[in-house]
Residue frames as a rotation matrix with the C-alpha (Angstrom) as fourth column:
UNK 1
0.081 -0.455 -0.887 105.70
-0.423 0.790 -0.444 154.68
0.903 0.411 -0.129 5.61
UNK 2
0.968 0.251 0.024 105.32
-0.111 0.338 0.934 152.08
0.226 -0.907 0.355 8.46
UNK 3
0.745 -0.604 0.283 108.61
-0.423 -0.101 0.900 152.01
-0.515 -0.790 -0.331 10.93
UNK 4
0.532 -0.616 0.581 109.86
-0.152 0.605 0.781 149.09
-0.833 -0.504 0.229 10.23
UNK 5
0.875 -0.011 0.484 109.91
0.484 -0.023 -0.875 149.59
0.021 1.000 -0.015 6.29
UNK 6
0.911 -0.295 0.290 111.92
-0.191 -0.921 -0.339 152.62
0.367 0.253 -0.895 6.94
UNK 7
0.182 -0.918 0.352 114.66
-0.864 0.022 0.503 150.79
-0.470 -0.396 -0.789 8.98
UNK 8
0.311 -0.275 0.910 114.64
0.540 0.839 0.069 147.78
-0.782 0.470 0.409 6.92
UNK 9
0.919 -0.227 0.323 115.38
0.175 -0.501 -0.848 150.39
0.354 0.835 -0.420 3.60
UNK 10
0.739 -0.617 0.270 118.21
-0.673 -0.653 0.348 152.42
-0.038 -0.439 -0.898 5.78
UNK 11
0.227 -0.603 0.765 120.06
-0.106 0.765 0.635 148.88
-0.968 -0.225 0.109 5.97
UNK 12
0.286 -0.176 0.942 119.46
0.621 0.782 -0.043 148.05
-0.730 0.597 0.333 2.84
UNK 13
0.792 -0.255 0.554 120.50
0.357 -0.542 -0.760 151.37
0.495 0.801 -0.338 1.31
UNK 14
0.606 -0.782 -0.147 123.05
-0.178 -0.313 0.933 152.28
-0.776 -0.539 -0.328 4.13
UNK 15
0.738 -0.636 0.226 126.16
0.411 0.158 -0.898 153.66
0.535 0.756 0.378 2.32
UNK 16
0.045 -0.632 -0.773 127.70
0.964 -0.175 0.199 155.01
-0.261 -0.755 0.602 5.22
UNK 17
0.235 -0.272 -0.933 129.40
0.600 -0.715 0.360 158.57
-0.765 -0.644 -0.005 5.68
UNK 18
0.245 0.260 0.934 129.00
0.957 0.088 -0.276 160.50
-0.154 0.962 -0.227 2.39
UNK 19
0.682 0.042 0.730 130.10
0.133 -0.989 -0.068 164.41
0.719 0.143 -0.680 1.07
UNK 20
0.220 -0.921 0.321 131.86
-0.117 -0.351 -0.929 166.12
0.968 0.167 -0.185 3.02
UNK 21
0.772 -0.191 0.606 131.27
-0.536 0.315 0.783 164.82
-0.340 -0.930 0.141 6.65
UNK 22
0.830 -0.555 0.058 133.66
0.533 0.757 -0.378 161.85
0.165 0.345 0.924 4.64
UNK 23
0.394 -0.828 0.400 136.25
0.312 -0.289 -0.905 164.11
0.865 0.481 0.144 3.62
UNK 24
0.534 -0.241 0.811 136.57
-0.682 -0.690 0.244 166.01
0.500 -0.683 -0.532 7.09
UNK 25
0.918 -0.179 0.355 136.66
-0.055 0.828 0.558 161.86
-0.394 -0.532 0.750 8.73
UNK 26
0.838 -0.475 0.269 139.54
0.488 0.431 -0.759 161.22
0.245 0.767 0.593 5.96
UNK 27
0.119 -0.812 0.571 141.46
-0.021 -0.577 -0.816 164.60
0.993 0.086 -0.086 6.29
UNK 28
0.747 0.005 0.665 140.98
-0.664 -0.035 0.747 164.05
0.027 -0.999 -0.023 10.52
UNK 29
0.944 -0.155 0.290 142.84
0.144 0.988 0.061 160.88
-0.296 -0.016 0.955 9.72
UNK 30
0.495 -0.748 0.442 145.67
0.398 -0.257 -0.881 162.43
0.772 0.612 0.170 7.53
UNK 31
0.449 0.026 0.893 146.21
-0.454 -0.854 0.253 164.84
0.769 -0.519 -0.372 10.43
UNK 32
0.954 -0.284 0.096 146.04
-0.026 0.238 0.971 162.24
-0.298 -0.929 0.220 13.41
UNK 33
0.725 -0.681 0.107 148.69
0.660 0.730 0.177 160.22
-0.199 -0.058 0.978 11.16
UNK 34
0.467 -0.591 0.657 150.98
0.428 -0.499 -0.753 163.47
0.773 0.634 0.020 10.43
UNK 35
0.546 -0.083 0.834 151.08
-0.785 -0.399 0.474 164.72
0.293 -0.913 -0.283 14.09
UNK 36
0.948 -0.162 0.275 152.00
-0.101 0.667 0.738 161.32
-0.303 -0.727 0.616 14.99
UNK 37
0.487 -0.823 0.293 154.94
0.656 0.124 -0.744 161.14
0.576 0.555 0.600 12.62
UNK 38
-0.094 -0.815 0.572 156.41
-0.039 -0.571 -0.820 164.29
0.995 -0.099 0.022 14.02
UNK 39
0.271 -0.080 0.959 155.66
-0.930 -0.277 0.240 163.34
0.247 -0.957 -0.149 17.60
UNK 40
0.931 -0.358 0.066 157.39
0.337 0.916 0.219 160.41
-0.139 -0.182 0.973 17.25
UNK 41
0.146 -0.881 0.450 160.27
0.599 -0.283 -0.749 162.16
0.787 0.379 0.487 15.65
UNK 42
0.421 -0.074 0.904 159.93
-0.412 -0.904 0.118 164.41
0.808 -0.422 -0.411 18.49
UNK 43
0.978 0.143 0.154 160.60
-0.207 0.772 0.601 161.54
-0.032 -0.620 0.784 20.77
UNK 44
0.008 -0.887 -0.462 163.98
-0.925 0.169 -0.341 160.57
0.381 0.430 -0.819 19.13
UNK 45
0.140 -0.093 0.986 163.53
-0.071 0.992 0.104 156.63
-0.988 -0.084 0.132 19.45
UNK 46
-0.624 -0.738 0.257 164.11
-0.001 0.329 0.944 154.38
-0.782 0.589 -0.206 17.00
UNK 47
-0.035 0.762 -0.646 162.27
-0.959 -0.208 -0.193 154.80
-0.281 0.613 0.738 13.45
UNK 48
-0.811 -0.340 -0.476 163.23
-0.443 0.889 0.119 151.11
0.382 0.307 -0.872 12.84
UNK 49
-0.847 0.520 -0.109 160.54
0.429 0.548 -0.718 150.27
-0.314 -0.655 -0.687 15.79
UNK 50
-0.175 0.755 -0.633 157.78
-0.676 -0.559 -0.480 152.64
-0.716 0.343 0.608 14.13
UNK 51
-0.543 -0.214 -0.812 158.79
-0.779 0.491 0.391 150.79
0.315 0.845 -0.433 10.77
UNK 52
-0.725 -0.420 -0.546 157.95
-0.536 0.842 0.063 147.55
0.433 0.339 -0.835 12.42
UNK 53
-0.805 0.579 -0.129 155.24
0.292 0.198 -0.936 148.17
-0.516 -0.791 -0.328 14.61
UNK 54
-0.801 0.478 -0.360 152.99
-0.576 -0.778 0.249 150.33
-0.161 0.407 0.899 12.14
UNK 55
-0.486 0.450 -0.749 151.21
-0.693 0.324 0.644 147.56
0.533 0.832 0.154 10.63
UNK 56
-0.963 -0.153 -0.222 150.75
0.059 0.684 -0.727 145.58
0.263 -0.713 -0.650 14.13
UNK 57
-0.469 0.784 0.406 147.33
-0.595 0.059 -0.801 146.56
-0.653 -0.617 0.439 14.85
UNK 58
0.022 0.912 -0.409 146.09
-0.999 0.010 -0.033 144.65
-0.026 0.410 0.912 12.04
UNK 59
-0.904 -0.380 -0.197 147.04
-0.316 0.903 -0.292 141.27
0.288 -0.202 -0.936 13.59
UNK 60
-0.691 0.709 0.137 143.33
-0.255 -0.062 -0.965 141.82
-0.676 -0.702 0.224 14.91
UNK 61
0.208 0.653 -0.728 141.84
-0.961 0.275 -0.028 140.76
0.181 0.706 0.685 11.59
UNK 62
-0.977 -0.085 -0.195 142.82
-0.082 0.996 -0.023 137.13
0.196 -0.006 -0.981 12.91
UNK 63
-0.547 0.796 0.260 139.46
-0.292 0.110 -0.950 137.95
-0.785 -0.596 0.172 15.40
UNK 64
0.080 0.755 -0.650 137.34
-0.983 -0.046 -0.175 137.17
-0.162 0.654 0.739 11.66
UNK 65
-0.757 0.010 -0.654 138.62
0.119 0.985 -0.123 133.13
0.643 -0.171 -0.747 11.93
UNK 66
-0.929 0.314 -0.197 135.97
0.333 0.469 -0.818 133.43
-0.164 -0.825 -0.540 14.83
UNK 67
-0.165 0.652 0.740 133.08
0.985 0.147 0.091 134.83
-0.050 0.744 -0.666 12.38
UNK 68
-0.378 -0.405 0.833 132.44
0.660 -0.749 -0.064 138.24
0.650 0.525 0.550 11.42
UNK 69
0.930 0.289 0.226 130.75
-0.103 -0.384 0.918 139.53
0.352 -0.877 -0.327 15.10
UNK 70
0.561 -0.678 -0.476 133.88
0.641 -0.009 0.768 138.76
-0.524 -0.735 0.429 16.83
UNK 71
-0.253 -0.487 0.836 136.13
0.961 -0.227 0.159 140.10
0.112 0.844 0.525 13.47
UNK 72
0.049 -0.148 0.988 134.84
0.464 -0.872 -0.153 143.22
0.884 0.466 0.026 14.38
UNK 73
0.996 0.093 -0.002 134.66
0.046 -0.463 0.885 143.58
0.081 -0.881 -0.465 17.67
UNK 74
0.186 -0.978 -0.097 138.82
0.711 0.066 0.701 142.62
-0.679 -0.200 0.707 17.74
UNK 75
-0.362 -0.634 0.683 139.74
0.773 -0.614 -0.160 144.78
0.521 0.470 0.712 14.63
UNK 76
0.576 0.591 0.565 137.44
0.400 -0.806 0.436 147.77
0.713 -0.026 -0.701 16.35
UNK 77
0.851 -0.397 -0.344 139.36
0.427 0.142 0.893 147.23
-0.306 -0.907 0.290 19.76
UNK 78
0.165 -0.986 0.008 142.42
0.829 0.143 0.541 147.56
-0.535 -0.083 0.841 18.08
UNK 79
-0.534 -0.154 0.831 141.21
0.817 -0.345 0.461 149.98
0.216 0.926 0.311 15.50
UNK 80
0.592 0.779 0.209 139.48
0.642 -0.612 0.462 152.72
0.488 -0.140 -0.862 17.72
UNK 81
0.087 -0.528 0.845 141.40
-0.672 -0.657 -0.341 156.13
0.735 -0.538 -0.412 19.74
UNK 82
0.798 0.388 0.462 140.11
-0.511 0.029 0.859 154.51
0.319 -0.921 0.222 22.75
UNK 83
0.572 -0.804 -0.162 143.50
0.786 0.594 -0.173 151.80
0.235 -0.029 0.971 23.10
UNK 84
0.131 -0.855 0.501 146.04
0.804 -0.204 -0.558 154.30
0.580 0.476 0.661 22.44
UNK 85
-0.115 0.249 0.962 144.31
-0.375 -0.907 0.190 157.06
0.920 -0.339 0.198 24.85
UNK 86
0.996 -0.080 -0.028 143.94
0.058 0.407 0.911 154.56
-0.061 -0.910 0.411 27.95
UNK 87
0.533 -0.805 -0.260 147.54
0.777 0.587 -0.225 153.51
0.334 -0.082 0.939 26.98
UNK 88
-0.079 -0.614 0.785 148.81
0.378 -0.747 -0.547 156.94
0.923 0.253 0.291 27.32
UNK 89
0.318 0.045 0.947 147.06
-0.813 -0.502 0.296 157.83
0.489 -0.864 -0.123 30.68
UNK 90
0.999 -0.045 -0.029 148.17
0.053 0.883 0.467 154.86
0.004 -0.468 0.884 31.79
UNK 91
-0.057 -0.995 0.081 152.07
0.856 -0.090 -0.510 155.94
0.515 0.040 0.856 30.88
UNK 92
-0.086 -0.120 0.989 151.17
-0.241 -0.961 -0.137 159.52
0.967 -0.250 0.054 32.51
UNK 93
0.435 0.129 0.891 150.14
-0.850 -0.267 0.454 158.00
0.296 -0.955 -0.006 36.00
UNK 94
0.893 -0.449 0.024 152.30
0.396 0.810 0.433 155.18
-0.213 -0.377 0.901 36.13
UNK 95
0.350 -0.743 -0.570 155.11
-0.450 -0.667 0.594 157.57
-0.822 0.048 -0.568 35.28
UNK 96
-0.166 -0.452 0.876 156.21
0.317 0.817 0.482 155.48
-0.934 0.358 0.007 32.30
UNK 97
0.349 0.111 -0.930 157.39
-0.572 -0.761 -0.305 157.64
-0.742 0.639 -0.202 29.11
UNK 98
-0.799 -0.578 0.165 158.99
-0.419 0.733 0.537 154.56
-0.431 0.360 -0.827 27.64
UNK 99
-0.433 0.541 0.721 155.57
0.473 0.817 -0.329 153.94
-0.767 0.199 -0.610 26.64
UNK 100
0.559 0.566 -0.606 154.43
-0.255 -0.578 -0.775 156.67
-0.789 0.588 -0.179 24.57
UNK 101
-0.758 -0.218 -0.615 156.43
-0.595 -0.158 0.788 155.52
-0.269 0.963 -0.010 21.48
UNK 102
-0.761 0.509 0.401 153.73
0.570 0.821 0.039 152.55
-0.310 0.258 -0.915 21.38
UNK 103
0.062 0.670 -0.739 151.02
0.209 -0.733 -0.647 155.48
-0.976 -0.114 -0.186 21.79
UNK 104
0.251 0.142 -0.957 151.97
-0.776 -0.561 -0.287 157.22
-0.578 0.815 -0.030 18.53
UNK 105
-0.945 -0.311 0.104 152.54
-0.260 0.903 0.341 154.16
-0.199 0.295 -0.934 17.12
UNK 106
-0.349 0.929 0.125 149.04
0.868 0.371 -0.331 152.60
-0.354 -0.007 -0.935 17.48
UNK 107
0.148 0.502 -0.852 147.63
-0.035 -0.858 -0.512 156.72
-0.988 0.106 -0.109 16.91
UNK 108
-0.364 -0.619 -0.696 149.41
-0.647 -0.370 0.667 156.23
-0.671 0.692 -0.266 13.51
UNK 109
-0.847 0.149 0.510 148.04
0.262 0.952 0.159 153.42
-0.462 0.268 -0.846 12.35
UNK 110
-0.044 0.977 0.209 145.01
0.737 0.173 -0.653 154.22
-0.674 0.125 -0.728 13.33
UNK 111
0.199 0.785 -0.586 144.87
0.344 -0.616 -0.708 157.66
-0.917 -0.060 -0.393 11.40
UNK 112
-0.622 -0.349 -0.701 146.49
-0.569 -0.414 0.711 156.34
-0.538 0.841 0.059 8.29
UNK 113
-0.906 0.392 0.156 143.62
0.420 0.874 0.243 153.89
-0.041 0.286 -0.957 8.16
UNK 114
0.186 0.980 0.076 141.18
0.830 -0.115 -0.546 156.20
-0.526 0.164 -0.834 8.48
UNK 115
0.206 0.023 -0.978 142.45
-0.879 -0.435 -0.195 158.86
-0.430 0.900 -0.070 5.57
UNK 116
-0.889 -0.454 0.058 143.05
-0.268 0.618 0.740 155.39
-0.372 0.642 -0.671 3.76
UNK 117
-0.250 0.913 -0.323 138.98
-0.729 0.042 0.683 154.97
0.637 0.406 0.655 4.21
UNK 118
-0.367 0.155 -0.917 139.41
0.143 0.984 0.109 151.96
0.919 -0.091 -0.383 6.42
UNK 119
-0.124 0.137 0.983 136.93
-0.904 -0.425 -0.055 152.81
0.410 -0.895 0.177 9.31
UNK 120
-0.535 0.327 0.779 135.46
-0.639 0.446 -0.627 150.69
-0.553 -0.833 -0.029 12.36
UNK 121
-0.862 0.289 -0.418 133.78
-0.071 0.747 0.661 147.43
0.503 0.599 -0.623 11.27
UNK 122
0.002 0.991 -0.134 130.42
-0.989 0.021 0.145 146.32
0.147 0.132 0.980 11.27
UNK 123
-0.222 0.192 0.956 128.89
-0.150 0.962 -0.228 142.65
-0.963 -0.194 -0.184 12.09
UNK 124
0.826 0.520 -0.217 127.64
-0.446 0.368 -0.816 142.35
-0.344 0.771 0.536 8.10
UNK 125
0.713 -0.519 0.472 130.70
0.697 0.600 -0.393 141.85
-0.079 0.609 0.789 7.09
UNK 126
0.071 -0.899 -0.433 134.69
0.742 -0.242 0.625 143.43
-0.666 -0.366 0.650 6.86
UNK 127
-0.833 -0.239 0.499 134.09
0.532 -0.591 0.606 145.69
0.150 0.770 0.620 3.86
UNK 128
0.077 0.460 0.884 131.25
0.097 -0.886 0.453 148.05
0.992 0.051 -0.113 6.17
UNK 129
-0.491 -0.690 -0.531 132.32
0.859 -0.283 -0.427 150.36
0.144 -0.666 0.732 8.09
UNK 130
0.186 0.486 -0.854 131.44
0.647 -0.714 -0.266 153.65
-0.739 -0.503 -0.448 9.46
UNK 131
-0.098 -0.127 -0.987 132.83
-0.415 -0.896 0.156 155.25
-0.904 0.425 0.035 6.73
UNK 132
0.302 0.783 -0.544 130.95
-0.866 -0.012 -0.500 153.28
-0.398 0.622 0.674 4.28
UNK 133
0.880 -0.055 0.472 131.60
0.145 0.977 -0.157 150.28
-0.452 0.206 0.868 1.89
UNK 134
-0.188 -0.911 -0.368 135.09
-0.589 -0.195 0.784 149.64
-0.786 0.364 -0.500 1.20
UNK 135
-0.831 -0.316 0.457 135.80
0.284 0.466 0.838 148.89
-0.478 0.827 -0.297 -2.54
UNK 136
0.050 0.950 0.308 132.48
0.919 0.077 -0.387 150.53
-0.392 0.302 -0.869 -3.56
């Protein structure tokens, strides 16, 4: 089969992360977002500010008013480890522990969105992701 056939098929059958590589992504997620619960609680701040922050990274689906390339680059930003892991070294060498509730915060989010299924966007469009088509 000539090349390009074969990557023009892959697109057009791409379902994303299937069997159990899924489940492992899913239960990795359950996990991040269960650690984070009790290492927030371990913290002893307020649960009021968890409450109210949880849902903050997805302010980053605004980035899809600017078409669906930008839409994912902003929800990815907001919706990848990488954020939450700079923030943290960034509280460890600036001495600043007053930041790590935000840390598990944002870690939470992220890893009840991915056991929820909601992975990293794609440019096609907000419902593919790395961990396949959402609603499919």
């Amino acid at each position: 089969m000539h090349e390009s056939m074969k990557t023009n098929n892959l697109i057009s059958n791409d379902r994303g992360v299937t069997g159990g590589p899924l489940v492992l992504l899913r239960a990795e997620g359950v996990a991040v977002f269960i650690l984070s619960i009790l290492w927030y609680a371990h913290l002893g701040v307020s649960w009021w500010r968890f409450a109210a922050l949880l849902l903050a990274p997805d302010v980053s689906i605004a980035g899809y008013w600017l078409g669906p390339r930008w839409g994912a680059v902003c929800y990815n930003l907001a919706h990848s480890y990488i954020g939450p892991l700079l923030l943290a070294g960034f509280a460890i060498v600036s001495s600043r522990a007053e930041l790590f509730p935000y840390v598990v915060i944002w870690n939470a989010h992220i890893g009840m969105d991915r056991a929820l299924g909601y992975g990293l966007k794609y440019s096609a469009g907000f419902k593919k992701t790395h961990l396949g088509w959402q609603g499919a």
